[in-house]
C-alpha positions as CSV (number, residue, x, y, z in Angstrom):
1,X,84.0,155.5,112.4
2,X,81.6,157.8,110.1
3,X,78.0,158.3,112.5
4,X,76.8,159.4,108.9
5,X,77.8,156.3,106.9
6,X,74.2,154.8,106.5
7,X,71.6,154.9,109.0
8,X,73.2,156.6,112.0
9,X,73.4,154.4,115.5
10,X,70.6,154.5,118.0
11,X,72.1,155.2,121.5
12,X,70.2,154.5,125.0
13,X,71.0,157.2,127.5
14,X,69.2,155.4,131.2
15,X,70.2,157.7,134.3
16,X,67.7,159.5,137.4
17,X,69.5,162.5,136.5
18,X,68.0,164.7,133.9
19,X,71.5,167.0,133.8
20,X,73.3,163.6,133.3
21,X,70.9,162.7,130.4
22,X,70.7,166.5,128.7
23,X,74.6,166.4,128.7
24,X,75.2,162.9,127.3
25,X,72.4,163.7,124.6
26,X,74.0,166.7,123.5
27,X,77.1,165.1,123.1
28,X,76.3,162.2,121.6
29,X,74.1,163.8,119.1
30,X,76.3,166.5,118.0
31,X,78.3,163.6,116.7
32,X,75.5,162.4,114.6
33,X,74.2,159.3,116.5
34,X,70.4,158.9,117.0
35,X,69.9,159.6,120.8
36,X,67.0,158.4,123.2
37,X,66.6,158.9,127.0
38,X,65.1,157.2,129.9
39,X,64.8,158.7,133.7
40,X,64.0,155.2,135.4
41,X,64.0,151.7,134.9
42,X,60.6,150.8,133.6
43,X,60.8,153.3,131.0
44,X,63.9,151.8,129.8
45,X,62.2,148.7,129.7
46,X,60.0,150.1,127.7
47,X,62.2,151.6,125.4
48,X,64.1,148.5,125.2
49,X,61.3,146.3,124.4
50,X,59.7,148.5,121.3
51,X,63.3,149.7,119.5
52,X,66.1,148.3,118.7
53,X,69.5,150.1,120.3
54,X,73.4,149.8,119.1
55,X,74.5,151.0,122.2
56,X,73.0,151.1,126.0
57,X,74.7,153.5,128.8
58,X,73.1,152.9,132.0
59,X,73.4,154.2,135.3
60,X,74.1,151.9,138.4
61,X,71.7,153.3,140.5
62,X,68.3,154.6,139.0
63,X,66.0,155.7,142.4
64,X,65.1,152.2,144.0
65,X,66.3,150.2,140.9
66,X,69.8,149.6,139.1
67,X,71.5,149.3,135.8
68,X,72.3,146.0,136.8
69,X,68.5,145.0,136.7
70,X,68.4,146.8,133.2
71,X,71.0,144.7,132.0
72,X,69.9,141.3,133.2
73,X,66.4,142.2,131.4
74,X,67.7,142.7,128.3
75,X,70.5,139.9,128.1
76,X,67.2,137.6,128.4
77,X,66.4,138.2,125.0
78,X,69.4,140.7,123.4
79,X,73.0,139.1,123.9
80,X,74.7,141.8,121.2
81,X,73.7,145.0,122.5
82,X,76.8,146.6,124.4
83,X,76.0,148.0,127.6
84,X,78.4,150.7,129.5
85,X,77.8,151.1,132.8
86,X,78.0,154.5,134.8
87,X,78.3,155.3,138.4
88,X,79.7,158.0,140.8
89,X,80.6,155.1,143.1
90,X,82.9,152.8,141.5
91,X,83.0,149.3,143.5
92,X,85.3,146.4,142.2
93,X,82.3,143.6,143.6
94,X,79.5,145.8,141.6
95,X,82.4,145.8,138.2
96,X,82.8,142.2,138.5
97,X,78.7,141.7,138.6
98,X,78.1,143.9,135.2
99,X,80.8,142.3,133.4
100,X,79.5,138.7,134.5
101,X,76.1,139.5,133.1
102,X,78.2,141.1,129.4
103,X,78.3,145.1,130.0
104,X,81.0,146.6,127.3
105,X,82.3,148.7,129.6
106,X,82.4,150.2,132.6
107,X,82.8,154.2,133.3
108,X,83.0,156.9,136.2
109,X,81.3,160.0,137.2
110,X,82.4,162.5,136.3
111,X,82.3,161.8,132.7
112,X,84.1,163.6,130.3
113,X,83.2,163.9,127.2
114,X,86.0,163.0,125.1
115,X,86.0,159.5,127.3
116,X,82.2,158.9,126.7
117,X,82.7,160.0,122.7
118,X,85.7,157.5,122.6
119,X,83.9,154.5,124.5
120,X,81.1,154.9,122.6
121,X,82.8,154.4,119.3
122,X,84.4,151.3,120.4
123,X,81.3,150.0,121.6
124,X,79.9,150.6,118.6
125,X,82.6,149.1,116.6
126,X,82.5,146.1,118.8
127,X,78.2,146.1,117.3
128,X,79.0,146.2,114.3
129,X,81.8,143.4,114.5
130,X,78.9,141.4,116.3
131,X,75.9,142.1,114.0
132,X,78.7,141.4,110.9
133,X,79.5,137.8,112.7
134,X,75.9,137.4,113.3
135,X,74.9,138.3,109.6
136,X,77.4,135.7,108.4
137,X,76.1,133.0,110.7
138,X,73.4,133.3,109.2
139,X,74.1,133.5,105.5
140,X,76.0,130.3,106.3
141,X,73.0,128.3,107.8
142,X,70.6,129.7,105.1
143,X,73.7,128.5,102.6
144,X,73.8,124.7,105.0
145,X,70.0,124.2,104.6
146,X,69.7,125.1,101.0
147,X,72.0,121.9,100.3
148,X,69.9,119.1,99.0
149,X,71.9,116.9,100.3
150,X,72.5,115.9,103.8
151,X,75.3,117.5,106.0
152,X,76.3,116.6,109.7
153,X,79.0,118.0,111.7
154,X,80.5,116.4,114.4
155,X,83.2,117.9,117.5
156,X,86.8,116.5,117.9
157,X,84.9,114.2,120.4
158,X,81.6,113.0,118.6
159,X,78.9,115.4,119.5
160,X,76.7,116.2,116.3
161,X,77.1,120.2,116.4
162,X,75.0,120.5,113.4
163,X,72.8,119.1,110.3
164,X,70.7,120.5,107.5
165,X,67.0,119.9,107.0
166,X,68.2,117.2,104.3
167,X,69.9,115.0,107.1
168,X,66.7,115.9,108.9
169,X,64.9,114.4,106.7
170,X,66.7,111.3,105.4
171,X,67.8,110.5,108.7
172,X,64.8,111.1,110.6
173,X,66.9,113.2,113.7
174,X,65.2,116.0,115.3
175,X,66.3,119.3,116.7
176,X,67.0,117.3,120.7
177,X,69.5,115.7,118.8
178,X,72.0,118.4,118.2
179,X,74.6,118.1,120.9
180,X,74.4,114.1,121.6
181,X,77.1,112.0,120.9
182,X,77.1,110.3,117.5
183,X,77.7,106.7,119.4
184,X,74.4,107.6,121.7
185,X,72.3,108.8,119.2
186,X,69.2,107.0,118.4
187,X,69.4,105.9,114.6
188,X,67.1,103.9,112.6
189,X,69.3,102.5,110.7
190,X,72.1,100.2,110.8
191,X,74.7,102.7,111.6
192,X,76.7,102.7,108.6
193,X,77.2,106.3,108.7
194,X,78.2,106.1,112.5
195,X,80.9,104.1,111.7
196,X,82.2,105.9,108.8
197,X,82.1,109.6,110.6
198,X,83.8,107.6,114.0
199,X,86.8,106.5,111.3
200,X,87.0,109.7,109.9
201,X,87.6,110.9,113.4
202,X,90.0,108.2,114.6
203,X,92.0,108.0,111.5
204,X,91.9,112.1,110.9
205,X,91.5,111.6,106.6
206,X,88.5,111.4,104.1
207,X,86.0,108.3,103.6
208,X,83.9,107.6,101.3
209,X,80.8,104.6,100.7
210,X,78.9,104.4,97.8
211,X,75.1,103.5,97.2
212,X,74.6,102.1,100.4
213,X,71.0,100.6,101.6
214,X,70.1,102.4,104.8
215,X,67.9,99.5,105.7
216,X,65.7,102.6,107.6
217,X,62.9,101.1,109.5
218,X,61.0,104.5,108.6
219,X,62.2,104.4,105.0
220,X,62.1,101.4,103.9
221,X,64.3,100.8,100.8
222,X,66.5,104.0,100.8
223,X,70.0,103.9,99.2
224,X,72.2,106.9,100.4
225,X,76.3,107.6,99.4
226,X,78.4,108.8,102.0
227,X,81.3,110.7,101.7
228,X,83.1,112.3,105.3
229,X,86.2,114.4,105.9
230,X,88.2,116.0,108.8
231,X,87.4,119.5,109.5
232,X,90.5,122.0,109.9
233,X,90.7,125.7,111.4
234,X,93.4,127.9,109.0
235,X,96.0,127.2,111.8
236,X,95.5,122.9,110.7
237,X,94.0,121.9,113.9
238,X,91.7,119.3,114.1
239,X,88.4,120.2,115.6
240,X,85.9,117.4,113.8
241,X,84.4,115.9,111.0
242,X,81.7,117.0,108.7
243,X,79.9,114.1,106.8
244,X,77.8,114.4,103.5
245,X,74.3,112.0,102.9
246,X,72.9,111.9,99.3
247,X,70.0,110.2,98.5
248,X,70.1,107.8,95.6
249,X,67.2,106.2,96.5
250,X,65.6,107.6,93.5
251,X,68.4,107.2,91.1
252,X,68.4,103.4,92.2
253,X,64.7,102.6,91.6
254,X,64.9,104.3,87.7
255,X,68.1,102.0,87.3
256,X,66.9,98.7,88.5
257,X,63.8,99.9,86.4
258,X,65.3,100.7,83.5
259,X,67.3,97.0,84.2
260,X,70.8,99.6,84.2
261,X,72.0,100.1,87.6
262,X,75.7,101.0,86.9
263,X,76.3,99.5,90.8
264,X,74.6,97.4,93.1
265,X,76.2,97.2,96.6
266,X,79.8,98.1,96.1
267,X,80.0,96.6,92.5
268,X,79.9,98.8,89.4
269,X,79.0,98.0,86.2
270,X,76.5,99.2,83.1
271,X,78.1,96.0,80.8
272,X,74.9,93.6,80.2
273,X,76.6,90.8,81.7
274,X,76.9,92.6,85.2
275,X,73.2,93.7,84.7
276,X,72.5,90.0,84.8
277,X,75.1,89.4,87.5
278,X,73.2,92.2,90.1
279,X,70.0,90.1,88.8
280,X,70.9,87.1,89.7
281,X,72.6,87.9,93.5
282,X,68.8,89.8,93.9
283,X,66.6,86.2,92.9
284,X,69.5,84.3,95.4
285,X,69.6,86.7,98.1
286,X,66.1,85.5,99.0
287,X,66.5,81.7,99.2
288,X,69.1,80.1,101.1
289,X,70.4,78.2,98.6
290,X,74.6,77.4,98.7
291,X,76.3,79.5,96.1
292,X,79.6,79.0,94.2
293,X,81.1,82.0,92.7
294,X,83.0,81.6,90.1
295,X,85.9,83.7,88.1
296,X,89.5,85.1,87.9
297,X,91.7,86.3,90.5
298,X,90.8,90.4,91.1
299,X,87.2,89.8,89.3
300,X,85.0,90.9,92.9
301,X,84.2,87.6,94.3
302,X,84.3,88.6,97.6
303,X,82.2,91.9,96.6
304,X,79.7,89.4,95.1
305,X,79.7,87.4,98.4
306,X,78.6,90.7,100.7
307,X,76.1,91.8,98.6
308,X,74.3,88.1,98.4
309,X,74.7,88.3,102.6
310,X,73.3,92.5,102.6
311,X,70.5,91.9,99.7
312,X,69.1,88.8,101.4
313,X,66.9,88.2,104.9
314,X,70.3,87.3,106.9
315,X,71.6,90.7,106.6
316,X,71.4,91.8,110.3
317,X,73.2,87.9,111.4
318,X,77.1,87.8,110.6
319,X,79.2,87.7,107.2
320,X,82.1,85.6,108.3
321,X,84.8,85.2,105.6
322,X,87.8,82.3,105.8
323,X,90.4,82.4,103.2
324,X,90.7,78.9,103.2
325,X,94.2,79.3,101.2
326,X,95.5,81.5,103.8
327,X,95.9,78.6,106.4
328,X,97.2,75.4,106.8
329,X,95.3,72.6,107.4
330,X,95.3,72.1,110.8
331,X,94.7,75.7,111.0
332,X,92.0,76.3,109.0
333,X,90.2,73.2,110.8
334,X,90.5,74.7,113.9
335,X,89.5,78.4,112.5
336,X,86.5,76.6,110.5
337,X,85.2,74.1,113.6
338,X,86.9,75.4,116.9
339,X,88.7,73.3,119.3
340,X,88.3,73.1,122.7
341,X,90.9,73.6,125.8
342,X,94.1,71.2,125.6
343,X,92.7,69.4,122.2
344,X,96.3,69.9,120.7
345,X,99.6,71.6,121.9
346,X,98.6,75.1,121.8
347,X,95.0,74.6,122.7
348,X,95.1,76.9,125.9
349,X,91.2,77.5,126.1
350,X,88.5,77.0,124.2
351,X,88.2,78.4,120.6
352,X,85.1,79.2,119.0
353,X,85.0,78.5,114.9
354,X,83.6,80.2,112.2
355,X,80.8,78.2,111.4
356,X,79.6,78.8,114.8
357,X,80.8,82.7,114.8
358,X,78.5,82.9,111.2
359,X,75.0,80.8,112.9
360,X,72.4,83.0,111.6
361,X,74.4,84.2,109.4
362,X,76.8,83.8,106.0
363,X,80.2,82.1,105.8
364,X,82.0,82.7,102.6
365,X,84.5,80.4,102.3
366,X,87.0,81.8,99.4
367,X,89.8,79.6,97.4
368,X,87.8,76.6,98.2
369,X,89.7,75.0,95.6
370,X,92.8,74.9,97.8
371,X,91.6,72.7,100.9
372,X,92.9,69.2,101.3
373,X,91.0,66.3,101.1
374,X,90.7,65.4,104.3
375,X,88.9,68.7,104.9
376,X,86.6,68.4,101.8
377,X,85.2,65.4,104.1
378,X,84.7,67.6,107.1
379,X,83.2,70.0,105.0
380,X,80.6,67.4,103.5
381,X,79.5,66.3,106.3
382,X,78.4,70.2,108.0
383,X,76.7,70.4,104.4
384,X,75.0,67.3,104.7
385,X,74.1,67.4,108.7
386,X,74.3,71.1,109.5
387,X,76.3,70.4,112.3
388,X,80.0,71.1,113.3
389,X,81.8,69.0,115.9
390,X,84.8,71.1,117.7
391,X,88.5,69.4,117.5
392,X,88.2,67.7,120.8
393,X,84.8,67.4,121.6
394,X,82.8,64.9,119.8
395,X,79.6,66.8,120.9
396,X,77.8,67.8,117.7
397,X,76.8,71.5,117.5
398,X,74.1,72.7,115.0
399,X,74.7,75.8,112.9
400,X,71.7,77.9,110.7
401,X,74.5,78.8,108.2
402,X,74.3,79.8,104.5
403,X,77.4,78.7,102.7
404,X,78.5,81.0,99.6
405,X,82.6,79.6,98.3
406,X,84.1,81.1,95.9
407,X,87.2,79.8,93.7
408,X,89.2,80.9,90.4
409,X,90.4,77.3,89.2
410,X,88.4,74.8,87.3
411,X,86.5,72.5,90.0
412,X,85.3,70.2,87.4
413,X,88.8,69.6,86.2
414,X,89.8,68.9,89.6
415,X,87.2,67.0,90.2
416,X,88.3,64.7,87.1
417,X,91.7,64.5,88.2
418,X,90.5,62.8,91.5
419,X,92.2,66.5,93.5
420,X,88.3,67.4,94.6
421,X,85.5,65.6,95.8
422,X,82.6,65.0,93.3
423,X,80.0,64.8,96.3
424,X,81.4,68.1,97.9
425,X,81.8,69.7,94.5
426,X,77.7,69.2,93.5
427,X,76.9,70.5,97.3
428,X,78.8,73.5,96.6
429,X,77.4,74.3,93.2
430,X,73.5,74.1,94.5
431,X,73.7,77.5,92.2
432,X,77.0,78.8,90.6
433,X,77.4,82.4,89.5
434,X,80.3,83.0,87.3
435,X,82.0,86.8,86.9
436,X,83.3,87.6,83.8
437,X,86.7,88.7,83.6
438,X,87.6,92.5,83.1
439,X,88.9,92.2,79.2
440,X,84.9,91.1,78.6
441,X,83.1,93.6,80.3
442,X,85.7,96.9,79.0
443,X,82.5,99.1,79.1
444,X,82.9,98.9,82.9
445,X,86.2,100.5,83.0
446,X,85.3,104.1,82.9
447,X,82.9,104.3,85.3
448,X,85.5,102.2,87.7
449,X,87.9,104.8,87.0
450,X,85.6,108.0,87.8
451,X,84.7,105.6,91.0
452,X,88.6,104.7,92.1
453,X,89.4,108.3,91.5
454,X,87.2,109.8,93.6
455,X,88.1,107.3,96.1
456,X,92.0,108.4,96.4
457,X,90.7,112.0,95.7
458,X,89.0,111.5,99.0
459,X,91.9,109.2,100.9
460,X,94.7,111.4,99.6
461,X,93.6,114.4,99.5
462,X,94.0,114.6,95.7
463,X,92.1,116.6,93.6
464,X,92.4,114.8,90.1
465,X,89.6,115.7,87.4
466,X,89.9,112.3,85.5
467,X,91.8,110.9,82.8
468,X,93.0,112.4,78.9
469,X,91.2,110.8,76.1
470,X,94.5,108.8,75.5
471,X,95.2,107.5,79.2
472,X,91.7,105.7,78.9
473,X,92.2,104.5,75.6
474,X,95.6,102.9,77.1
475,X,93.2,101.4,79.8
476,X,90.6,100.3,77.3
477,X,93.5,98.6,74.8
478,X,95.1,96.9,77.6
479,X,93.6,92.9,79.2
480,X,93.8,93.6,82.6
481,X,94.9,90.0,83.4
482,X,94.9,91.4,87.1
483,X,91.0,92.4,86.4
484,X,89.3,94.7,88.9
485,X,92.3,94.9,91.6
486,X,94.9,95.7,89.1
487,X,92.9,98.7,87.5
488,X,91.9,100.1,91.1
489,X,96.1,99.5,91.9
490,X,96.5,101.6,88.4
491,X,94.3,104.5,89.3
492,X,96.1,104.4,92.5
493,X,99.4,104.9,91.1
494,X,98.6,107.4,88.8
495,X,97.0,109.3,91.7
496,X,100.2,109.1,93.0
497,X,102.2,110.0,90.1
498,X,100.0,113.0,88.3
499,X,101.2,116.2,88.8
500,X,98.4,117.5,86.2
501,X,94.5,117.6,86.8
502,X,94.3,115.8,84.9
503,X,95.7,112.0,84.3
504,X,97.3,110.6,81.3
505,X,99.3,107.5,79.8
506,X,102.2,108.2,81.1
507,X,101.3,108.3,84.6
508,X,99.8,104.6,83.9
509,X,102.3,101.7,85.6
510,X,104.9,100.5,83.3
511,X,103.2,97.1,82.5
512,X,100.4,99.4,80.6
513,X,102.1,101.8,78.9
514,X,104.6,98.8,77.8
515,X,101.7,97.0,76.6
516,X,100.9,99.6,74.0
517,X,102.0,99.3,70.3
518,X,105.0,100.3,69.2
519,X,103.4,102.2,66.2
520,X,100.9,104.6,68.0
521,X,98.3,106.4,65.4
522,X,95.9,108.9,66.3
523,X,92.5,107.3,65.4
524,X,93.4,104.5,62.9
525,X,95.4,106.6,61.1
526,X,98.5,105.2,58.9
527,X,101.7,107.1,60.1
528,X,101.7,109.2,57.3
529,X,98.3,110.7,58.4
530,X,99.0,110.9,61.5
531,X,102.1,112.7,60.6
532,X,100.0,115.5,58.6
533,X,97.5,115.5,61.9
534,X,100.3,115.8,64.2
535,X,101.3,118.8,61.9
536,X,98.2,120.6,61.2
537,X,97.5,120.8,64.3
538,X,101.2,122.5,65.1
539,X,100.3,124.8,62.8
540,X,96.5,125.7,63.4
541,X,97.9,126.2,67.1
542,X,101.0,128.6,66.1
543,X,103.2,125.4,67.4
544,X,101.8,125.6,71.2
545,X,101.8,122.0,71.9
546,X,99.1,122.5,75.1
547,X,96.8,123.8,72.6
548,X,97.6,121.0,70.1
549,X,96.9,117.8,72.0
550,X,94.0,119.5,73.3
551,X,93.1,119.2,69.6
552,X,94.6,116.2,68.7
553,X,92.7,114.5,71.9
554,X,95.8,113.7,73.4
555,X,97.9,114.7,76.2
556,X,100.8,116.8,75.8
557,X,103.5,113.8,77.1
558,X,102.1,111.8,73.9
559,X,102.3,114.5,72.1
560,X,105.9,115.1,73.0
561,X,106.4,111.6,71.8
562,X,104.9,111.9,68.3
563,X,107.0,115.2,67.4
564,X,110.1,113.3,68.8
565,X,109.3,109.9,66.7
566,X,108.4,112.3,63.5
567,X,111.6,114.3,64.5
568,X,109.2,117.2,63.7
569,X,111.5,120.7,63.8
570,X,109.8,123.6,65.3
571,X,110.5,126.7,62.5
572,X,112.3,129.4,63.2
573,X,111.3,132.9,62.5
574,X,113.8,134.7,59.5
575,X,115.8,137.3,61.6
């Protein structure tokens, strides 16, 4: 260590002794440190209240005081300041006491001065180490509450170690709340948040939940994402979970303004018709009106379903969902009304049904299309009385219960083939909203990309950019008769598949890339112009094909293709 380098260190000299001092002074200064002295111990109180010290040596015993008292003053409000301690009576209980309360170091009388030069600069190496650490601490939390958005850290076992003034502020927490476990922690919210972090934690890999409604009772109205992920020392132990809050409340309000929220709940999409979709689950959510939801298989139904339960006045009751396709009749009879002990063989104890789990509340009853007729009767008659009767118990129970089905086969057809109740068909269709299919709404697509990617970004650990110019236009061309599920199964696999940053067609699933035309032009062109494109930009690239489908707008796999369906030659240079 170089004294001179920068301001030299300021060194506390404490001892009853004034040929101690002199001595410790002359040597310590002849090395270039910045020495100060003090004969008893309220004159190093003194000292140590009005400077600021690198390094402290103190005597044990100073007249009817000691070192020990020195130290204990200024650990009250200094923690980084070493302290050596010196005495002519060296006593292993006294040792123990000064390195309880932090001393550096302990050394004997007499002291030599090659010892005292040496501990010293390890003392003050030790300082420097600390006041570095400290410095970075500190850059770090300036860095942590510059973020606008909201950041909370959790331990390997739930306590919140830390958030940022955002989280402060869109969570409403206060300082007391650093250190209390995320599952006792007073929120005024529903909790949302609390359960993602505790999955984080449990299931040790990213999560992520987009424009969420906080339902704050201080903030009435506010929309927040959420994104969390496992925190990891260098060695790849687990020690946590840090989660990230952004406010889109803002963003929200301009969009539902502006009539263009590009999602509502946990639906996406810009296309008109979804604007009038989100518009129309907004108007219903209010009433209690039944709903039938209408459209393909993969179109969101059930997605339409939560957000007509979270939008509306039921929210903080149950969303129960039966698949009513899923189970046999006698099954789904017992699941829907509940039986009670010994009804039928199997019956052990009583069962409680759905209808009754959802009082309150929502049941969405999906594929209502499938269920036989005898239970489109029972089903009649709990729309008509608002009552459920358990298998086995001819005691009628009343249920508060808004019904929302949902179905992707023609009901009126069925109904005219004598396969569905007309009574139970115009109960169900009180109000019908139908989803269009994915081929009619295309616009969606790309912002359901950018969404499903940073969704397996986040669960795999992935860090793809997006998707080449041609592996969306292979997504746009194609009809998606798997609509929403199959595209989110697509970016999936090419998650999976990529080993670019970037996506492209051939990392698509077979059915898409199969799908394509045989004759592939770049931009309408004939193949003959295409050729000449393909070419030119060879040429205007000195034949680096990287550099040409980046100027073609393609990736370099389709790329590869065009050169080997042109059987374009690479020339050779003349030797």
């Amino acid at each position: 260590m170089n004294p001179n380098a920068g301001s030299a260190p300021k060194i506390l000299i404490i001892d009853d002794e004034k040929c101690l001092r002199f001595s410790f002074e002359r040597f310590l200064s002849a090395e270039g440190y910045q020495v100060s002295t003090a004969a008893d111990f309220d004159e190093a109180v003194n000292l140590l209240h009005n400077n600021t010290f690198d390094l402290v040596f103190s005597d044990i015993v100073l007249g009817g005081r000691t070192g020990l008292e020195v130290l204990r003053a200024l650990r009250e409000y200094d923690q980084s300041t070493p302290v050596v301690m010196v005495t002519g009576f060296p006593h292993v209980d006294t040792a123990s006491e000064a390195v309880r309360l932090g001393a550096y170091d302990y050394i004997s009388k007499p002291v030599v001065k090659k010892d005292l030069l040496q501990v010293a600069r390890s003392a003050l190496k030790y300082k420097q180490a600390l006041d570095r650490e400290a410095k970075t601490r500190s850059n770090l939390s300036a860095i942590f509450d510059s973020v606008k958005d909201g950041l909370v850290s959790v331990d390997e076992s739930g306590l919140v170690t830390d958030f940022n003034g955002a989280a402060r502020h869109i969570c409403g927490w206060g300082d007391d709340d650093r250190g209390e476990g995320i599952d006792s922690l007073t929120m005024l919210c529903t909790g949302k948040c609390r359960e993602l972090i505790n999955r984080t934690l449990d299931e040790r890999r990213p999560m992520l939940l987009e424009r969420m409604e906080c339902e704050h009772l201080e903030r009435p109205g506010q929309v927040v994402s959420l994104s969390t992920a496992p925190l990891q020392n260098a060695e790849g132990d687990f020690f946590g979970a840090v989660m990230v809050v952004r406010d889109e409340t803002r963003l929200n309000d301009l969009e539902r303004s502006l009539n263009k929220r590009q999602s509502f709940h946990r639906m996406i999409g810009k296309t008109q018709k979804m604007q009038e979709v989100f518009g129309l689950i907004e108007n219903l959510a209010q009433v209690p009106s039944t709903v039938l939801i209408l459209g393909e298989s993969g179109t969101g139904k059930e997605l339409v379903a939560e957000a007509l339960h979270l939008s509306g006045t039921r929210k903080k009751k149950p969303l129960v969902k039966v698949n009513c396709a899923a189970l046999s009749d006698t099954l789904l009879e017992s699941e829907l009304f509940g039986h009670v002990k010994g009804s039928f063989t199997g019956a052990f104890k009583d069962h409680v049904g759905r209808f009754q789990k959802a009082n309150g509340g929502t049941i969405f009853l999906d594929e209502i299309g499938d269920i036989s007729p005898r239970m489109q009767l029972r089903l009649l008659r709990v729309l008509q009385e608002k009552e459920v009767e358990r298998i086995g118990d001819s005691t009628p129970i009343k249920v508060d219960v808004r019904i929302v089905s949902a179905t992707n086969q023609d009901l009126e057809e069925k109904v005219r083939l004598g396969e569905f109740r007309q009574d139970l068909y115009y109960r169900l269709k009180v109000i019908t909203l139908a989803l269009p299919p994915l081929r009619e709404r295309k616009e969606d697509i790309p912002p359901m990309v950018e969404h499903f990617i940073r969704h397996y970004n986040a669960e795999f650990g992935r860090n793809l950019q997006g998707v080449s110019p041609d592996g969306m236009q292979a997504m746009l061309d194609y009809d998606w008769p798997g609509n929403i599920r199959q595209l989110e199964h697509a970016v999936e696999h090419m998650l999976i598949h990529c080993k670019q940053s970037v996506g492209g067609v051939d990392d698509l699933p077979a059915e898409i890339i199969q799908s394509r035309p045989l004759v592939v032009t770049t931009c309408g062109e004939s193949e003959d112009q295409e050729l000449k494109s393909v070419l030119d930009a060879l040429e205007k690239t000195a034949w680096n094909k990287a550099k040409a489908a980046r100027l073609l707008g393609i990736d370099r796999k389709t790329l590869y293709r065009k050169i080997e369906k042109f059987q374009i030659v690479e020339p050779t240079c003349a030797a």
